[in-house]
N, C-alpha and C positions, 0 to 999 in steps of 0.2 A: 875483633872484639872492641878493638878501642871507637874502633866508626861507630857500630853500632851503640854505642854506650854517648858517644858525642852526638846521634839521633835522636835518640830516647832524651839526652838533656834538652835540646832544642827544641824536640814538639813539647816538653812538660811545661819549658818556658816562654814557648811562646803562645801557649794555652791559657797559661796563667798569664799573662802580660794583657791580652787583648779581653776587656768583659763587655759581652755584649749586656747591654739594656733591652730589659724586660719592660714593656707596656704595656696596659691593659687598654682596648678601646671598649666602650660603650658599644653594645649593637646598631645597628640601623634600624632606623623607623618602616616597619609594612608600609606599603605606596597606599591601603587602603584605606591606615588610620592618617593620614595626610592630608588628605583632600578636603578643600575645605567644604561645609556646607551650604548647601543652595540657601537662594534667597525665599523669605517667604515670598504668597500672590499677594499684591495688592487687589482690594474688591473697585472693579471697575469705576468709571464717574457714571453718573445721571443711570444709575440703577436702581431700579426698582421692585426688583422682582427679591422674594425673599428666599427663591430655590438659589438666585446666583451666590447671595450674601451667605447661606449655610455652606455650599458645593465649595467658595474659598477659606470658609472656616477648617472645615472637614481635612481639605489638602493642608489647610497650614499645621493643623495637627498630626497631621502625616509627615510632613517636612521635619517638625518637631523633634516627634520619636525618632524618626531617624538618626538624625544629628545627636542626639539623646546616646541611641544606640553604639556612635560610632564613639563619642568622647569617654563615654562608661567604658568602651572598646580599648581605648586608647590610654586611658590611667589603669585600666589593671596592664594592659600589658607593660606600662613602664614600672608600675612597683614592682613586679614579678621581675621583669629585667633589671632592675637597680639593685633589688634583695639579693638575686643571683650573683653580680656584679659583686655585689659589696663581702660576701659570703669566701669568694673564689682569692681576694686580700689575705 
């Protein structure tokens, strides 16, 4: 009786002696909102033609939204992961 009662003291204090720290990490960032975006086209030299000057417009405005898409992408998912975050405190 006496062992076990000298047990039972020992795990109580030495449970209580050792506190493990609690930390919270931030999640990681998706590898997709990462990446950075392309560069736009430059419209070629000594061109003339007004199909080519539209054809690099057209892509840069595609480039654009893209890049558009991903950073829109990329701030809600950090509010939503910070509000989480701050929420779980």
């Amino acid at each position: 009786m006496k062992k076990l009662l000298l047990v039972t003291l020992l795990l109580l204090v030495g449970c209580a002696s050792k506190s493990v720290p609690v930390t919270q990490k931030f999640p990681t960032v998706p590898d997709e909102l990462t990446t950075p975006c392309s560069d736009l086209k430059d419209i070629p030299e000594n061109t003339d033609k007004l199909s080519v000057l539209a054809g690099t417009v057209v892509s840069n405005y595609s480039l654009y939204h893209d890049c558009k898409m991903q950073v829109d992408s990329w701030n809600e998912w950090y509010i939503t992961q910070k509000k989480i975050f701050e929420e779980v405190k």
